[in-house]
mmCIF entry with sequence, helices, sheets and N, C-alpha, C, O atoms, coordinates in Angstrom:
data_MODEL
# 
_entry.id   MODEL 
# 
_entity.id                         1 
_entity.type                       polymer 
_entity.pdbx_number_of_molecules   1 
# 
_entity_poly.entity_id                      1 
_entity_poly.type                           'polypeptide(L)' 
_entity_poly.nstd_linkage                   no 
_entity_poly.nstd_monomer                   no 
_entity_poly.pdbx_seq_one_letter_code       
;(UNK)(UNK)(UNK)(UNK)(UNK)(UNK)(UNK)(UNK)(UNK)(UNK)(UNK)(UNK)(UNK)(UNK)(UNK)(UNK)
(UNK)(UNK)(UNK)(UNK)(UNK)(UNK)(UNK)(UNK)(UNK)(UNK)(UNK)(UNK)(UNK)(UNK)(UNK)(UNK)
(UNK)(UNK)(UNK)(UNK)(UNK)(UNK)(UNK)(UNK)(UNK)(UNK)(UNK)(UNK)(UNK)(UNK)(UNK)
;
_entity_poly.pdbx_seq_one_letter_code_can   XXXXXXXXXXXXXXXXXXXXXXXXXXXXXXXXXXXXXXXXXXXXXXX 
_entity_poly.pdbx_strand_id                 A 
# 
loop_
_entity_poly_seq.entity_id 
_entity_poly_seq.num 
_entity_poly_seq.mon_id 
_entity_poly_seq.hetero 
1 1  UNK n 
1 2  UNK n 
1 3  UNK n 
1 4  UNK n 
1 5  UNK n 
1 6  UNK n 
1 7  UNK n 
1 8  UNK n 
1 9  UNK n 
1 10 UNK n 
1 11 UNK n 
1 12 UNK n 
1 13 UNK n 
1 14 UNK n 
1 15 UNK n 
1 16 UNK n 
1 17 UNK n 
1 18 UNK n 
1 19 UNK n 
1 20 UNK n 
1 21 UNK n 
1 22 UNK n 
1 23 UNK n 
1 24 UNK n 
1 25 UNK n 
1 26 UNK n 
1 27 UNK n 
1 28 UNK n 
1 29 UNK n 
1 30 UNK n 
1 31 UNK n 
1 32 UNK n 
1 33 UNK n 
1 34 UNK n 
1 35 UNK n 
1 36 UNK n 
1 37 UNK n 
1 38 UNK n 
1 39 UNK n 
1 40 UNK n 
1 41 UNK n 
1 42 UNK n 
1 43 UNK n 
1 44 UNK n 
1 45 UNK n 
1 46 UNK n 
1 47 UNK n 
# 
_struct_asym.id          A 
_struct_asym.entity_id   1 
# 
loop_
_struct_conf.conf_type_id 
_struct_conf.id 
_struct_conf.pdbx_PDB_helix_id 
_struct_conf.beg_label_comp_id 
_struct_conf.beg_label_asym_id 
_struct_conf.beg_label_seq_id 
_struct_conf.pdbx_beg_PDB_ins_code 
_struct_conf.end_label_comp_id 
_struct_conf.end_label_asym_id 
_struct_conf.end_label_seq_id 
_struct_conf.pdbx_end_PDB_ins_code 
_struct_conf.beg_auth_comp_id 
_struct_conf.beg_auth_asym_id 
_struct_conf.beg_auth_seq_id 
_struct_conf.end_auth_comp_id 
_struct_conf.end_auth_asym_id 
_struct_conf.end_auth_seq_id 
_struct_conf.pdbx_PDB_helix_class 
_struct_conf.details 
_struct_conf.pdbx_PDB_helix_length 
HELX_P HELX_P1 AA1 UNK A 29 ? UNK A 33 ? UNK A 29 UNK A 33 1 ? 5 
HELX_P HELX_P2 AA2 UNK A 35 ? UNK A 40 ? UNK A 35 UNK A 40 1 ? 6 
# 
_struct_conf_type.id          HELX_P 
_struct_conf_type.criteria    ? 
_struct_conf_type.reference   ? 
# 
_struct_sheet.id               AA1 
_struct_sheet.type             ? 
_struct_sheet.number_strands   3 
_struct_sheet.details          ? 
# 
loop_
_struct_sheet_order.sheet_id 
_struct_sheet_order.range_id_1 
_struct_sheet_order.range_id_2 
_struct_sheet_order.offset 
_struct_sheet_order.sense 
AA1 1 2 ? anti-parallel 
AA1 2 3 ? anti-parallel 
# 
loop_
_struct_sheet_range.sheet_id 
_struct_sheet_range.id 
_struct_sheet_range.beg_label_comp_id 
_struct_sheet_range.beg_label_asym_id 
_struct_sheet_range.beg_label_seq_id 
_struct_sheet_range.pdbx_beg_PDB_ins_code 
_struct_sheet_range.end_label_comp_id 
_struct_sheet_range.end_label_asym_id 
_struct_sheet_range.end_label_seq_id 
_struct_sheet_range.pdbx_end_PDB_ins_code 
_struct_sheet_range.beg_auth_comp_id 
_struct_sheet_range.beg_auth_asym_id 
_struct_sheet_range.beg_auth_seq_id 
_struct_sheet_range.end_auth_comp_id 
_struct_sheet_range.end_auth_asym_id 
_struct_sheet_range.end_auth_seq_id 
AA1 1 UNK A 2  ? UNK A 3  ? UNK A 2  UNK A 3  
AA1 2 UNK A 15 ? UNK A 18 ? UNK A 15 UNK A 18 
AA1 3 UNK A 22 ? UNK A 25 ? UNK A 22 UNK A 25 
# 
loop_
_atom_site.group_PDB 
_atom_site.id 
_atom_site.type_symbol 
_atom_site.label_atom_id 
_atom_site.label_alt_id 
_atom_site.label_comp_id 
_atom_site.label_asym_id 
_atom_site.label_entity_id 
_atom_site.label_seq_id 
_atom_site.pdbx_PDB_ins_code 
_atom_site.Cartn_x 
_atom_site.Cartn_y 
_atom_site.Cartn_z 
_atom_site.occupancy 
_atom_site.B_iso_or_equiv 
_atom_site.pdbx_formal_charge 
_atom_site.auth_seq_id 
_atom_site.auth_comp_id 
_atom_site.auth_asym_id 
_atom_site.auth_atom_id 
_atom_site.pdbx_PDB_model_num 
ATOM 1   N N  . UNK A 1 1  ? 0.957   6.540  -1.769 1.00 0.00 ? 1  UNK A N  1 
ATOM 2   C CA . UNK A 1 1  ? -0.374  6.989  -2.066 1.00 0.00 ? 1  UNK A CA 1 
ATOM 3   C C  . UNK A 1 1  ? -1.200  5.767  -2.442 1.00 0.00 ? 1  UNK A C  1 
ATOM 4   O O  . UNK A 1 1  ? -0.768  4.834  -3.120 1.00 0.00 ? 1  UNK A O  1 
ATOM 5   N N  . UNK A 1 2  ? -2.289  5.848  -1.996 1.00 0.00 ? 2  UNK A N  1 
ATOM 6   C CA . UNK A 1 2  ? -3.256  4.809  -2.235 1.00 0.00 ? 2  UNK A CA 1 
ATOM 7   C C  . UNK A 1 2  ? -4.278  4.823  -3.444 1.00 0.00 ? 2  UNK A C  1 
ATOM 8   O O  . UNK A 1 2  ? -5.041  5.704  -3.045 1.00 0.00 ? 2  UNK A O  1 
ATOM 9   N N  . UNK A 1 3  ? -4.753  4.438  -4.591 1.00 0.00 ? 3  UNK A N  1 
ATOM 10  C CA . UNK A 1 3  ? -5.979  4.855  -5.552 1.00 0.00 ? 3  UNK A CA 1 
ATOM 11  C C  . UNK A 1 3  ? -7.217  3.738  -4.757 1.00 0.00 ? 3  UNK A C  1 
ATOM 12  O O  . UNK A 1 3  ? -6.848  2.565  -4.704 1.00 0.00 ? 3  UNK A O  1 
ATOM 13  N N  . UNK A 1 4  ? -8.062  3.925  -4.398 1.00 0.00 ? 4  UNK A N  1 
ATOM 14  C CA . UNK A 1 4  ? -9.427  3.071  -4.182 1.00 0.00 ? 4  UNK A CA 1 
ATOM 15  C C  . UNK A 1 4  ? -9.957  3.792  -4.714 1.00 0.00 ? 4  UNK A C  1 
ATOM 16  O O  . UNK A 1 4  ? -9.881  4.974  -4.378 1.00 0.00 ? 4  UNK A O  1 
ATOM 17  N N  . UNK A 1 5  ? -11.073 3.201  -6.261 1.00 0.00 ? 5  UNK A N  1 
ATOM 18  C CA . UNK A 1 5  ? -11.747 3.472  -6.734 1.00 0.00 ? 5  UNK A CA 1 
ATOM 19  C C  . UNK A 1 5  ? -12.883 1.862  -6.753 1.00 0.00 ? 5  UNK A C  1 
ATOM 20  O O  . UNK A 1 5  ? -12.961 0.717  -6.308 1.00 0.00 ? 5  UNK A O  1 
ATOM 21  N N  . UNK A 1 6  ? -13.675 3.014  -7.747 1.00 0.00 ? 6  UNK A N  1 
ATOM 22  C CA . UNK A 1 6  ? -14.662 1.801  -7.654 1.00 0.00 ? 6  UNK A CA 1 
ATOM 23  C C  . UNK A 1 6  ? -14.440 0.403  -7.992 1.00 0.00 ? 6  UNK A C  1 
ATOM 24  O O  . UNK A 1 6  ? -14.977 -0.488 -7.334 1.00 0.00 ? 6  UNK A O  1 
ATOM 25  N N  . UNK A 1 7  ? -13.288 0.041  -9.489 1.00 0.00 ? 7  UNK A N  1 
ATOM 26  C CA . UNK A 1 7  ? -12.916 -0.866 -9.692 1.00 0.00 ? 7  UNK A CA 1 
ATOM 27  C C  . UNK A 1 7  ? -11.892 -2.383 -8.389 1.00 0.00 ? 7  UNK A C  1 
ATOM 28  O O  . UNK A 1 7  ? -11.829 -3.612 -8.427 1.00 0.00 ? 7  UNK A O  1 
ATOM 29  N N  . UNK A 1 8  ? -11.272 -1.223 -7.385 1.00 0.00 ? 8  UNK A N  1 
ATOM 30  C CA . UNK A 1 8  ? -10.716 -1.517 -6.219 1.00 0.00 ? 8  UNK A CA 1 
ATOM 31  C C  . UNK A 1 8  ? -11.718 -2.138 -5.170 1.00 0.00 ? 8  UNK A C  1 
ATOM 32  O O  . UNK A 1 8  ? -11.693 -3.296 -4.752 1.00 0.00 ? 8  UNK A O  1 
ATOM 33  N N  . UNK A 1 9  ? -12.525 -1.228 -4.858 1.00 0.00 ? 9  UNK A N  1 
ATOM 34  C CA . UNK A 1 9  ? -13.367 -1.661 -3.714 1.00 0.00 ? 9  UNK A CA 1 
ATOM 35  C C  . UNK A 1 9  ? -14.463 -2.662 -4.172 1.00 0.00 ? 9  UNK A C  1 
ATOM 36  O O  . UNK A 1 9  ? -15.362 -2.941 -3.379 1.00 0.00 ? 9  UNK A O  1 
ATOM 37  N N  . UNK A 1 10 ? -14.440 -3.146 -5.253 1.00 0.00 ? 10 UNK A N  1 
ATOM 38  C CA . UNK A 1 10 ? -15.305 -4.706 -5.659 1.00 0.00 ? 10 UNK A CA 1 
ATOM 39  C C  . UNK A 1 10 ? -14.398 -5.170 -5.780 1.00 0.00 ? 10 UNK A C  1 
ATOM 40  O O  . UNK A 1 10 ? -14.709 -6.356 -5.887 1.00 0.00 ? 10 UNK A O  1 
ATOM 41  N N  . UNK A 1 11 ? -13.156 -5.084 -5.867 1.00 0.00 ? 11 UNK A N  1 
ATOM 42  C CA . UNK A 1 11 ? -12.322 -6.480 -5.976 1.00 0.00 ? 11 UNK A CA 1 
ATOM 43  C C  . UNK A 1 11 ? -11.290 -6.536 -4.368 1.00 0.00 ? 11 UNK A C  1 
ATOM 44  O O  . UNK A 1 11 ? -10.205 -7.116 -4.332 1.00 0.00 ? 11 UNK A O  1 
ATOM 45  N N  . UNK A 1 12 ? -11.751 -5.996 -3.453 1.00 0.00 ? 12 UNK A N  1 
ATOM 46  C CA . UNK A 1 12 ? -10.848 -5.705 -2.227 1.00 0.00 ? 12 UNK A CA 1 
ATOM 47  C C  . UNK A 1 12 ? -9.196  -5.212 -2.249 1.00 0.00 ? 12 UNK A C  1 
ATOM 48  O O  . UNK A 1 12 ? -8.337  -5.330 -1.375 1.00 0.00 ? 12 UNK A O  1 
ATOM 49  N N  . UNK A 1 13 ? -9.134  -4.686 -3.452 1.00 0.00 ? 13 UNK A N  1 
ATOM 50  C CA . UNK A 1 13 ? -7.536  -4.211 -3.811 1.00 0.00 ? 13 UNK A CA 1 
ATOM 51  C C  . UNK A 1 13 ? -7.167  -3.207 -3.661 1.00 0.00 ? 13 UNK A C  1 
ATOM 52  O O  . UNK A 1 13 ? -8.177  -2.539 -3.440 1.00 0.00 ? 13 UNK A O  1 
ATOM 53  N N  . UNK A 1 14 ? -5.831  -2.215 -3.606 1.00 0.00 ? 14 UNK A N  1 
ATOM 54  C CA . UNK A 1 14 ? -5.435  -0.769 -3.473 1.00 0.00 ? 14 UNK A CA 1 
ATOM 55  C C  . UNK A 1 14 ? -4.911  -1.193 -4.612 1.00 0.00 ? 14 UNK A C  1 
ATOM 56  O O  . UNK A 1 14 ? -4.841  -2.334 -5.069 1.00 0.00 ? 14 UNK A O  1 
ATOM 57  N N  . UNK A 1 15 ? -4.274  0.585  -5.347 1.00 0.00 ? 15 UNK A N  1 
ATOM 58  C CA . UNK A 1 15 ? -3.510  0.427  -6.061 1.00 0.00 ? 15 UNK A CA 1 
ATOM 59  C C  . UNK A 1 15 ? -2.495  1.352  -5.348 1.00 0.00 ? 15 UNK A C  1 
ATOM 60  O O  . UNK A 1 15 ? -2.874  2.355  -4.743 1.00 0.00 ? 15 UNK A O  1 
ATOM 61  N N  . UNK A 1 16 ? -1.206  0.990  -5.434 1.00 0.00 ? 16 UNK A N  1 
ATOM 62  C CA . UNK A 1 16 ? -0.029  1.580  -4.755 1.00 0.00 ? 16 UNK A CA 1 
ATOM 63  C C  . UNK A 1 16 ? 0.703   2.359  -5.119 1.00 0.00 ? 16 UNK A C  1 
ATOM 64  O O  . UNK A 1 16 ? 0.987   1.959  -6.248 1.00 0.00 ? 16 UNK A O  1 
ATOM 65  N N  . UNK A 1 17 ? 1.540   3.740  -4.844 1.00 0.00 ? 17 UNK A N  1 
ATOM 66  C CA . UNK A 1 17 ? 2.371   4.362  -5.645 1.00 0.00 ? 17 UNK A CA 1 
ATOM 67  C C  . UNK A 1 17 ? 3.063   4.885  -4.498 1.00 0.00 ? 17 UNK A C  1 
ATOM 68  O O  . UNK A 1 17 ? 2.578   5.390  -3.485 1.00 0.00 ? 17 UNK A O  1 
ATOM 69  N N  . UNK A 1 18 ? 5.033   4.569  -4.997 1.00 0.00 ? 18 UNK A N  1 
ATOM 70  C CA . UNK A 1 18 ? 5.436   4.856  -3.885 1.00 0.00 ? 18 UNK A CA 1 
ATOM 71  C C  . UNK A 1 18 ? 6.217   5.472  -3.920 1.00 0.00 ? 18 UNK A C  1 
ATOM 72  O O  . UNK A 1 18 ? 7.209   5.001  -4.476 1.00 0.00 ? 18 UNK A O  1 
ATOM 73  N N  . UNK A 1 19 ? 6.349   7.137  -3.287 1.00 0.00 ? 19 UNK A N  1 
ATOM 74  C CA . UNK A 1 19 ? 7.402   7.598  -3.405 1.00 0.00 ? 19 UNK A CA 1 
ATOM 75  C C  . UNK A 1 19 ? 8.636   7.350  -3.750 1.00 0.00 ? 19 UNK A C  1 
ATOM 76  O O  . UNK A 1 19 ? 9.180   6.568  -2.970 1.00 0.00 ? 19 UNK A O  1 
ATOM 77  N N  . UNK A 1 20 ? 9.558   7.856  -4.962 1.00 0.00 ? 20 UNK A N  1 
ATOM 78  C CA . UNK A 1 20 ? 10.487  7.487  -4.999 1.00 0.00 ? 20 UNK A CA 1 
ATOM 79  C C  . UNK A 1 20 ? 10.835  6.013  -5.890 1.00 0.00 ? 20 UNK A C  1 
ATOM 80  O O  . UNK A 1 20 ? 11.955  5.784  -6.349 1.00 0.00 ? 20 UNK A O  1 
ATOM 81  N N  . UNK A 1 21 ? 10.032  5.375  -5.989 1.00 0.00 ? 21 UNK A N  1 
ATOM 82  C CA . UNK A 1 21 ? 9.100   3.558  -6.557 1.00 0.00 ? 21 UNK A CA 1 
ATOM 83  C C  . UNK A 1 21 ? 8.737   4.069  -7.627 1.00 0.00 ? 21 UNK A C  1 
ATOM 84  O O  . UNK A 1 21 ? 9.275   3.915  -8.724 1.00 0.00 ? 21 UNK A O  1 
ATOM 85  N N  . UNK A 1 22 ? 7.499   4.915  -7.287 1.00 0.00 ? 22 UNK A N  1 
ATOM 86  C CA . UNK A 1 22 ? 6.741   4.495  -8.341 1.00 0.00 ? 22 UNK A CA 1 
ATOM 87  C C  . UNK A 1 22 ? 5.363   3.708  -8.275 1.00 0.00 ? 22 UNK A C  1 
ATOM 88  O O  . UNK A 1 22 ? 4.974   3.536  -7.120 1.00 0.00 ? 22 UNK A O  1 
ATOM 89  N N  . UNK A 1 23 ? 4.491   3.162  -9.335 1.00 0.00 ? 23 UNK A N  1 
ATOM 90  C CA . UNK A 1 23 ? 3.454   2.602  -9.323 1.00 0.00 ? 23 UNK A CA 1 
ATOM 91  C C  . UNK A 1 23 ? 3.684   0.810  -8.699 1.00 0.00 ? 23 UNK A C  1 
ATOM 92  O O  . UNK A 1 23 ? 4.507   -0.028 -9.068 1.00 0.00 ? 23 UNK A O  1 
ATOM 93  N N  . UNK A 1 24 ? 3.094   0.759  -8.129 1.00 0.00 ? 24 UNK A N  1 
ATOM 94  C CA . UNK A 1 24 ? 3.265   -0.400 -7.396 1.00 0.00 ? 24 UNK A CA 1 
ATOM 95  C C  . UNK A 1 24 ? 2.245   -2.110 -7.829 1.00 0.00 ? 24 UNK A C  1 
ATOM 96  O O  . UNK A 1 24 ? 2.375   -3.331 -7.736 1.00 0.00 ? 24 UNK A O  1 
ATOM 97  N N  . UNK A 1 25 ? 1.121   -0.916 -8.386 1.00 0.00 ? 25 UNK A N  1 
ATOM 98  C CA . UNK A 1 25 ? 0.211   -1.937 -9.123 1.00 0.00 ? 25 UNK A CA 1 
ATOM 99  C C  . UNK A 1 25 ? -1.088  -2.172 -8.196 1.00 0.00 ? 25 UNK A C  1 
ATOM 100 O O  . UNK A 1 25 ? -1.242  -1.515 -7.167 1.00 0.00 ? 25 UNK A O  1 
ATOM 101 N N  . UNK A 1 26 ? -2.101  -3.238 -8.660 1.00 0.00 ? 26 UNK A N  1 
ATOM 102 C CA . UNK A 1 26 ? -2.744  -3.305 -7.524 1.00 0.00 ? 26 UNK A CA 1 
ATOM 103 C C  . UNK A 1 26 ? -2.920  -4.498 -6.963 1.00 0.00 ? 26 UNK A C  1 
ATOM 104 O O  . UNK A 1 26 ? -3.348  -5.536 -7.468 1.00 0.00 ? 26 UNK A O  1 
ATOM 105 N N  . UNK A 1 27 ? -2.274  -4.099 -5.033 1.00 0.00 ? 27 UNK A N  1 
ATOM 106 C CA . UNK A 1 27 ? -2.436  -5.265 -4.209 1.00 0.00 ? 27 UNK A CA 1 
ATOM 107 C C  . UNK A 1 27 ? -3.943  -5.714 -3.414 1.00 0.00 ? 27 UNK A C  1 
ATOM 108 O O  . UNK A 1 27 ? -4.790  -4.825 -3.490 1.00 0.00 ? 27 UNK A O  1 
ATOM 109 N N  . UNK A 1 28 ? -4.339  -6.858 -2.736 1.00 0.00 ? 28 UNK A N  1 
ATOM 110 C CA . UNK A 1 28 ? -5.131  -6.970 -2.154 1.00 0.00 ? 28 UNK A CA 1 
ATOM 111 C C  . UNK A 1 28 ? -4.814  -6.318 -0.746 1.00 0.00 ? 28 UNK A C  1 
ATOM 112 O O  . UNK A 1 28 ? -3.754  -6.091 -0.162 1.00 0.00 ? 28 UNK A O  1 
ATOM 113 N N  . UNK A 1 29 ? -6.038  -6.121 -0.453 1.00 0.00 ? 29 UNK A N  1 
ATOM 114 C CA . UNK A 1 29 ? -6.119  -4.828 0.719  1.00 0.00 ? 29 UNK A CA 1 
ATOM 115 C C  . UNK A 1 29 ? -5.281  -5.508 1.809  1.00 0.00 ? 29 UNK A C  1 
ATOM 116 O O  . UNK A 1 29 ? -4.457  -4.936 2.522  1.00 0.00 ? 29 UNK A O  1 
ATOM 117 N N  . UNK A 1 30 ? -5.627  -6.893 1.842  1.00 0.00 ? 30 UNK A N  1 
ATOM 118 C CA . UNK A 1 30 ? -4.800  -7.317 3.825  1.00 0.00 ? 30 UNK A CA 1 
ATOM 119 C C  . UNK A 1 30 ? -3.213  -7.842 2.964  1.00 0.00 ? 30 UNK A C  1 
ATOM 120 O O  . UNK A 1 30 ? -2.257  -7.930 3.735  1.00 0.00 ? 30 UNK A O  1 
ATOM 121 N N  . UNK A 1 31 ? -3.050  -8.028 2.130  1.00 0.00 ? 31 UNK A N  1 
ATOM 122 C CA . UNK A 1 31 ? -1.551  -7.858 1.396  1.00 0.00 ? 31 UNK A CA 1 
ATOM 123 C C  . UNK A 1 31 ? -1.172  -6.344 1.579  1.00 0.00 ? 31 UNK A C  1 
ATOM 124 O O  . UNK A 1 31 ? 0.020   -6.164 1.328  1.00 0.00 ? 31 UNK A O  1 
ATOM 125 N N  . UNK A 1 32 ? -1.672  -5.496 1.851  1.00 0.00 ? 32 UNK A N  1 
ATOM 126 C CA . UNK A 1 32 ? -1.072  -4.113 1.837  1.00 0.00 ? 32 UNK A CA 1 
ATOM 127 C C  . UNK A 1 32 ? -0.880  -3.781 3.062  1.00 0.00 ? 32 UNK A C  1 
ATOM 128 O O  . UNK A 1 32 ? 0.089   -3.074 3.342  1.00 0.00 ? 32 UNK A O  1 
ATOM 129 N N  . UNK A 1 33 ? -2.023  -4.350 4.331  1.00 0.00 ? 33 UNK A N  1 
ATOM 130 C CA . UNK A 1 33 ? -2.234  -3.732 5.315  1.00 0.00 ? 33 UNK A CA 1 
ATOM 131 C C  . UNK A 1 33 ? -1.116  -4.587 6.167  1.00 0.00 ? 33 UNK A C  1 
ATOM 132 O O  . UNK A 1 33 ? -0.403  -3.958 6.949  1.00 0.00 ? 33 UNK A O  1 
ATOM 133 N N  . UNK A 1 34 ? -0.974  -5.796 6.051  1.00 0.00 ? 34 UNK A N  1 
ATOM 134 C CA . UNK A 1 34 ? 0.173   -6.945 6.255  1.00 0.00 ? 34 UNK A CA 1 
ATOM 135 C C  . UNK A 1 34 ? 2.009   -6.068 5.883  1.00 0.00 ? 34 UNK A C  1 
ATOM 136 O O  . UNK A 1 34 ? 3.068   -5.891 6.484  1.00 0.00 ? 34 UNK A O  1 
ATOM 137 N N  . UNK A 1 35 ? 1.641   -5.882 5.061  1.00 0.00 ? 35 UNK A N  1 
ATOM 138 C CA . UNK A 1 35 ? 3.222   -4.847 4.335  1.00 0.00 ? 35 UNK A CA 1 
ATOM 139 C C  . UNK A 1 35 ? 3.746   -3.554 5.148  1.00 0.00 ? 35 UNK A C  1 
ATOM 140 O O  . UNK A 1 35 ? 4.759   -3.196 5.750  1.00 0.00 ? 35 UNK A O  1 
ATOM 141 N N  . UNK A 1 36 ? 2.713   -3.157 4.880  1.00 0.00 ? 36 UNK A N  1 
ATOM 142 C CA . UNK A 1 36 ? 2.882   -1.622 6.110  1.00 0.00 ? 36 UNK A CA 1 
ATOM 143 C C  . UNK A 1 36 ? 2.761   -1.894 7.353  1.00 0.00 ? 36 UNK A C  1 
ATOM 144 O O  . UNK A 1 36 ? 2.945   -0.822 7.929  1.00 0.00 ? 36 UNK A O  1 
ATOM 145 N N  . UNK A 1 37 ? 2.568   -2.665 8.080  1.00 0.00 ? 37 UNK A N  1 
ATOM 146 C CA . UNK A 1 37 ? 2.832   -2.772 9.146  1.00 0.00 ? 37 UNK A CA 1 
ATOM 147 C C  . UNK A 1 37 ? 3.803   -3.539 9.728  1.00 0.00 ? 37 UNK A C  1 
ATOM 148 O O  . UNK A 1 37 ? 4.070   -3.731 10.915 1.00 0.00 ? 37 UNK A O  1 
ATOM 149 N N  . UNK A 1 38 ? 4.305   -3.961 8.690  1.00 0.00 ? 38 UNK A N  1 
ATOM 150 C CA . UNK A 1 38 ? 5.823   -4.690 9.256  1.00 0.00 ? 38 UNK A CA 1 
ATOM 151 C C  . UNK A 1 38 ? 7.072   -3.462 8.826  1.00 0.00 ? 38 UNK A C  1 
ATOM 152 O O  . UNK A 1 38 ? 8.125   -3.542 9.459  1.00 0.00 ? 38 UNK A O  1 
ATOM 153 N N  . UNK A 1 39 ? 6.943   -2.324 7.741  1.00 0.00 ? 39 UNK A N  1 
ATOM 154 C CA . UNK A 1 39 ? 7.016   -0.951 7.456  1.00 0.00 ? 39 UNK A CA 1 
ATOM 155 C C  . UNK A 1 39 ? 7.491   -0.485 8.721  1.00 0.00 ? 39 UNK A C  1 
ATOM 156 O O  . UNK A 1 39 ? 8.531   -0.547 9.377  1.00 0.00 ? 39 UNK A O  1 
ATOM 157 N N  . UNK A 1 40 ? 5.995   0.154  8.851  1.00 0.00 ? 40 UNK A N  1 
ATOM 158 C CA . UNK A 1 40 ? 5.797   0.706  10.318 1.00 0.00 ? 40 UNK A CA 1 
ATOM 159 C C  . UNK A 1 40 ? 6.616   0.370  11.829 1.00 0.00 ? 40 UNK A C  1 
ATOM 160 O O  . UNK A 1 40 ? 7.206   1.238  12.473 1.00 0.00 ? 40 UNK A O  1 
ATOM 161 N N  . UNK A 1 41 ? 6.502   -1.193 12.265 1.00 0.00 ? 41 UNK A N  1 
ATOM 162 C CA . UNK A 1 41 ? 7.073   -1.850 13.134 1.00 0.00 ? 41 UNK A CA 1 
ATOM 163 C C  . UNK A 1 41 ? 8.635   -1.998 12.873 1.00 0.00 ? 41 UNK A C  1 
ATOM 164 O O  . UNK A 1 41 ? 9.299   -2.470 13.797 1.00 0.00 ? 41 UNK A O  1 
ATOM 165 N N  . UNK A 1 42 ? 9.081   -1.748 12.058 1.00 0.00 ? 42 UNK A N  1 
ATOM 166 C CA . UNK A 1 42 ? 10.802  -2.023 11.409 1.00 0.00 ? 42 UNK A CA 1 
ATOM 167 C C  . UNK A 1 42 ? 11.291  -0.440 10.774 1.00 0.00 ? 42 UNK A C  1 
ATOM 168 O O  . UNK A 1 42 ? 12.216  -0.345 9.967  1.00 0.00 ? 42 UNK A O  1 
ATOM 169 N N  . UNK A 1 43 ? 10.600  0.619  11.222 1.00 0.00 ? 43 UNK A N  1 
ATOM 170 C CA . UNK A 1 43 ? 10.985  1.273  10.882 1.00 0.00 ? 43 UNK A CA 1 
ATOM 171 C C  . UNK A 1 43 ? 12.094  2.270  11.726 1.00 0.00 ? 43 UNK A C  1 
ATOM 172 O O  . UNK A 1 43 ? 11.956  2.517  12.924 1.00 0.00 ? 43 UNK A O  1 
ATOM 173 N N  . UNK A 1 44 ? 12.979  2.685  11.069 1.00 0.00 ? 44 UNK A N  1 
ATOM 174 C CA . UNK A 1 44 ? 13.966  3.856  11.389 1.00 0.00 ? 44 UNK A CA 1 
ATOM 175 C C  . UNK A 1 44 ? 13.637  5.108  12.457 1.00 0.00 ? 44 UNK A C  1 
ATOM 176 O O  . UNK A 1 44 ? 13.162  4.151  13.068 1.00 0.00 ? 44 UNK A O  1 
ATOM 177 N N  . UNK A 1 45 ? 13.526  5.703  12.875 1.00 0.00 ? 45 UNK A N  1 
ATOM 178 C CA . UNK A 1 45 ? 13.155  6.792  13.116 1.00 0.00 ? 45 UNK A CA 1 
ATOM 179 C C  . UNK A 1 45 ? 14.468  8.059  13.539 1.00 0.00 ? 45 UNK A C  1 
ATOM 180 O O  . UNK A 1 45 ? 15.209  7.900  14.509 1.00 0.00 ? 45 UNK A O  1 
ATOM 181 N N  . UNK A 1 46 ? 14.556  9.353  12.556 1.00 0.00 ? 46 UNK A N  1 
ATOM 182 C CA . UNK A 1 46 ? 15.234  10.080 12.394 1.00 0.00 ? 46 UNK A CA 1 
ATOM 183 C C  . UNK A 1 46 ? 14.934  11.417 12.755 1.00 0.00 ? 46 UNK A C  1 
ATOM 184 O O  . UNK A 1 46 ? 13.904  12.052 12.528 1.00 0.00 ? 46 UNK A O  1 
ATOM 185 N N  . UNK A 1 47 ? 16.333  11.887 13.556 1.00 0.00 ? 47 UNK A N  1 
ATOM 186 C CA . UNK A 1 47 ? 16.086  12.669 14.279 1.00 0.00 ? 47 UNK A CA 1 
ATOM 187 C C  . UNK A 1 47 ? 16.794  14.118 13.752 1.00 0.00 ? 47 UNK A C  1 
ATOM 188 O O  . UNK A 1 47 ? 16.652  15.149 14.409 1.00 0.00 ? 47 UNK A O  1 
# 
């Protein structure tokens, strides 16, 4: 889950929470978007 609030979107950051994790804190947006897509690209898929 993602929080963008106002404090986020002036500083270009998400804050992260991840299933199972937990609070993740808050990253800069192309640090997040960089993360999940190596996620995405390396991911499992179950059938």
């Amino acid at each position: 889950m993602l929080i963008v609030g106002e404090k986020e979107q002036e500083a270009e950051t998400v804050s992260v929470r991840q299933h199972k994790v937990g609070d993740k804190g808050s990253v800069p947006l192309q640090d997040f978007i960089n993360e999940i897509t190596e996620e995405i690209k390396n991911r499992i898929n179950y059938k």
